[in-house]
N, C-alpha and C positions, 0 to 999 in steps of 0.2 A: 661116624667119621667127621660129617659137618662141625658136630660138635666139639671133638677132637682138637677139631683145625681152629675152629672160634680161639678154644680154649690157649693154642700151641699162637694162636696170633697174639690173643692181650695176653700171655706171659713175656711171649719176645715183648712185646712195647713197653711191658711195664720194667723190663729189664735193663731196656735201651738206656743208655746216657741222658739225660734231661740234655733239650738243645742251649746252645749256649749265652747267655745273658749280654746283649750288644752293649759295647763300651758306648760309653757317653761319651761325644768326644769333648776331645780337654778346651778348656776355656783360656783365651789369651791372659796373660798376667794382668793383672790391676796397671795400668799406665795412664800416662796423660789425658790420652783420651777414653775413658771407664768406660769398656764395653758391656751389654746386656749382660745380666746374672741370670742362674738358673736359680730356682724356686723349688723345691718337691713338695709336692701337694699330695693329695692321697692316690690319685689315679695318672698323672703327667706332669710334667717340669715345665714350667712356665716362665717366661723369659718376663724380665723387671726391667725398666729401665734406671738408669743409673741413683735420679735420685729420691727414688722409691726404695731403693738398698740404704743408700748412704743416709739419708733423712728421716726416715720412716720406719727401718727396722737395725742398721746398725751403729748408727749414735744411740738411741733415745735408748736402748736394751742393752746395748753390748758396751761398757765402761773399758779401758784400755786393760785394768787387771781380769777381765772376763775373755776379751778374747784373748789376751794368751794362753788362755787356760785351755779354750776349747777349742784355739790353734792346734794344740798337740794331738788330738782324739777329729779330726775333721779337714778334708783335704781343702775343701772351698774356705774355710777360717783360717786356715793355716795360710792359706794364699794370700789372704787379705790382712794378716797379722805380718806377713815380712812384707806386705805394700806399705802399711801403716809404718813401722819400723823405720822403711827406707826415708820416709817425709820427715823423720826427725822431728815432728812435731807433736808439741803434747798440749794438749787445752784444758785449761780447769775454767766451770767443771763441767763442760761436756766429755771433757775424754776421762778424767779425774776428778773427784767432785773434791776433793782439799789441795791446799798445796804441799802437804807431806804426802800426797798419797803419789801426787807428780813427780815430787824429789825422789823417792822410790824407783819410778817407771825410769825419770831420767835416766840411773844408774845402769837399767837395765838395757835402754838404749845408748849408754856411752860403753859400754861391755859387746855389744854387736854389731857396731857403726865405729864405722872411720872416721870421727869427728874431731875436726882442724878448728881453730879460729874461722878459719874463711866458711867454713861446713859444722857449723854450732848446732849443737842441743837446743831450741826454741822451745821455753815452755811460753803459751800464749794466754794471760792472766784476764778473764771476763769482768764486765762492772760488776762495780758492789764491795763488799767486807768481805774478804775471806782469811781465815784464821790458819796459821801458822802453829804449830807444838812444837815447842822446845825441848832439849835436854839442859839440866846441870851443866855447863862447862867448865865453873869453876866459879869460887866467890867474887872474880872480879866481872866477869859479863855474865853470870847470871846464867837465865835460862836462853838458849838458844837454839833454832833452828837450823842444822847443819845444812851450806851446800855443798854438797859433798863428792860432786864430780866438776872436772875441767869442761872449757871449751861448751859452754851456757852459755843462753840469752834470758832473760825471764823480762817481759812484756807487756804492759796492762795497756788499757783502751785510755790513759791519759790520767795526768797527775790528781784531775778532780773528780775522776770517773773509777779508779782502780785504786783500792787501798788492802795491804797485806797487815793485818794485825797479831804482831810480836816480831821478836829480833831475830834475827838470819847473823850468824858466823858462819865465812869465808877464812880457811884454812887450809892452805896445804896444796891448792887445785890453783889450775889456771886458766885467763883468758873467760873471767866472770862479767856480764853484762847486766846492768839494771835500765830499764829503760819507758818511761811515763808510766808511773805509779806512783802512790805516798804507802810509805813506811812507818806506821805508830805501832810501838810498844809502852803503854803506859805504867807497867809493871819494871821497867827495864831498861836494858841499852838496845837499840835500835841496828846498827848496820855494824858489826865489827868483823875486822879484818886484819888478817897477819899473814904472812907470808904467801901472798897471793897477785895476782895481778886483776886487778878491778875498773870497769868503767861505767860511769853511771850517766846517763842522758835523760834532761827534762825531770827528774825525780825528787819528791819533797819527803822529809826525815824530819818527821815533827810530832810533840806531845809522847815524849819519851821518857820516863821515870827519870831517867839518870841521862846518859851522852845522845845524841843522835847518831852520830859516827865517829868510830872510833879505827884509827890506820895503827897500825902496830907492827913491829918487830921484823921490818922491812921489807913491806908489804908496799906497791907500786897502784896510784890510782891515779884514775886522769874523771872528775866531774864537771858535768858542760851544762850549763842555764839548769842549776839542781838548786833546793831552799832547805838549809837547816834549819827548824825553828821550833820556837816555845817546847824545847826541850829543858828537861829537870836541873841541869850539869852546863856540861858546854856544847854548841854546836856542834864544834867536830875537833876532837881530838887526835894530833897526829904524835907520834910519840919512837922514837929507837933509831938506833944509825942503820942508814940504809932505805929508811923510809921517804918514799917522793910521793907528792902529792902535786897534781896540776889543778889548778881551779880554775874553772872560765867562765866570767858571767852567774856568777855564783852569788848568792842571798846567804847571811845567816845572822839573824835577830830573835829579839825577844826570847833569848835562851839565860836560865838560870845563873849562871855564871861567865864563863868568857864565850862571844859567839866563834873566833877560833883561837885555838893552843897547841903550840908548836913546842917539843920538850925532847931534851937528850938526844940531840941532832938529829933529829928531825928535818927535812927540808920543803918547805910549804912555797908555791911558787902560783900568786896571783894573773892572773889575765883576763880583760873584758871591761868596759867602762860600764859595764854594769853592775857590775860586783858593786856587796851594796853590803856593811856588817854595821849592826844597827841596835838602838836600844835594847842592849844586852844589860842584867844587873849587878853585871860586874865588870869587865874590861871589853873591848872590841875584839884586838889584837893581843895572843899575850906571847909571851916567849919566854923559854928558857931551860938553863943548860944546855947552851949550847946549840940549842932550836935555832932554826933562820927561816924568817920570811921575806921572801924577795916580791917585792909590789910591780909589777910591768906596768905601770902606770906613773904619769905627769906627777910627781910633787903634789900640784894644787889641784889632783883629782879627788874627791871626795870621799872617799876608799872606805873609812871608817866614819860613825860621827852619832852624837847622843847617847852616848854610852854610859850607863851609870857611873864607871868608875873612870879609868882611861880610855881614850880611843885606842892608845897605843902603850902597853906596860911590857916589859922586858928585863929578865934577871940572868946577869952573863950571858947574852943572844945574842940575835940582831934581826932588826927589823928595819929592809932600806926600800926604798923604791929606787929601779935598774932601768938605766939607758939602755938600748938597743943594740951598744956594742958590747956591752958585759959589764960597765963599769956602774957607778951611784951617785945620785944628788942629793939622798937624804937618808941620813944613818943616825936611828935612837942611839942614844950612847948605851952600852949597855952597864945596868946597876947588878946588881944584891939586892935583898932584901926579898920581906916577905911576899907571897902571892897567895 
């Protein structure tokens, strides 16, 4: 009967319901202040401080295309993939080791974010070269890089410090920022843009096959202390009705051909005593069809000068320098003739 009973005891327990596995309790969201993480190790969960997660095990291992991946399959990455998200911020190449693999994630962050001008996309560009892959856009720009969502910033650590090698087309999107980097495409055109709204701060566009920047088909820029130079073509090409361009403080020399061109109404609109366009090997200023460049600047400011060919050339345009209340002291006559 003892036995019996033994027997009749370890069948009930082995029957019984296994007891129940205690929840972990949930861990506060990722926020300002990053609270301790849990760890599981082989025998207990061991609490991390912050930048022993952040520095240690989820930058150097987990690239921003790996944790979404293993966001979906994992409750604590999943957590930490819609914190990531929320920061709108994307780094190459700690978070993205290229800049297309960024323009990627961008898309994927302007598809689940509320993102305004005031609330932009940051991608944040580390020292050094990094290279850009293009597509075909077409025989006139060539290969280029598409940005290819609105409401961006793209960032480098400074014009001498950050350089993106090949051309970026801006199309179709708005509320695009450039801001302390240099831009070279040696193979190409460098910065083209149409029907966009663009602002570029502290940025140089130089040693570019052909244009350094190119505004098109009425397309809205405003550039602030930026340098076009020793591009293949011209500095900066603005080109179609509708097109405005503001310059401030702006440099463009030693470019192929005209350092800038203003063509088929066009409206190019100078400001800053800095502004400085300069031994170009071919015109300073050029206009025409109807192109206008308006100079915010004194007459006897030195606006253009040493220019191989003109400082100032114009066919059917105009190129004046504007008083303060709208009006002009100095207007090229405009000609015909070749450019």
């Amino acid at each position: 009967m003892a036995s019996n009973s033994r027997t009749r005891g370890a069948s009930s327990s082995s029957s019984s319901p296994p007891a129940k596995r205690q929840k972990i309790a949930a861990v506060a969201p990722f926020a300002a202040t990053f609270p301790r993480r849990s760890l599981l190790s082989s025998s207990r969960w061991v609490n991390l401080p912050e930048d022993i997660w952040v520095h240690q095990i989820l930058n150097p291992f987990l690239d921003l295309k790996v944790l979404s991946t293993v966001g979906r399959c994992n409750t604590f990455f999943h957590e930490y993939w819609q914190y990531v998200l929320k920061q709108n911020v994307i780094r190459v190449p700690e978070g993205c080791s290229t800049m297309n693999q960024a323009m990627d994630m961008a898309v994927i962050f302007s598809e689940r974010n509320d993102c305004t001008s005031e609330n932009p996309i940051k991608i944040l560009v580390g020292e050094g070269k990094h290279v850009s892959v293009g597509v075909d856009v077409d025989s006139f720009f060539g290969i280029l890089m598409h940005v290819s969502c609105s409401n961006i910033t793209i960032v480098g650590k400074g014009k001498d410090k950050t350089t993106i090698l090949g051309g970026l087309w801006v199309n179709g999107v708005q509320n695009v920022k450039f801001e302390q980097l240099t831009l070279t495409n040696p193979d190409g055109n460098g910065l083209c843009l149409g029907a966009t709204n663009v602002d570029l701060l502290k940025c140089v566009v130089k040693e570019c096959g052909k244009m350094g920047m190119g505004v098109l088909t009425g397309a809205t820029v405003t550039a602030t202390q930026c340098e076009f130079v020793e591009n293949g073509m011209h500095g900066l090409l603005c080109n179609g009705a509708n097109t405005k361009v503001r310059l401030n403080d702006c440099q463009m020399h030693h470019n192929g051909e005209y350092g800038l061109f203003a063509v088929s109404h066009a409206v190019v609109d100078l400001h800053g005593t800095k502004t400085d366009i300069h031994s170009n090997k071919r015109h300073g200023i050029a206009a025409h069809t109807r192109g206008k460049v308006n100079i915010h600047l004194p007459s006897q400011h030195n606006t253009t000068h040493d220019n191989v060919g003109e400082d100032r050339r114009q066919w059917g345009a105009s190129i004046a320098n504007m008083n303060a209340d709208g009006t002009f002291t100095h207007v090229e006559a405009g000609e015909d003739g070749d450019y």
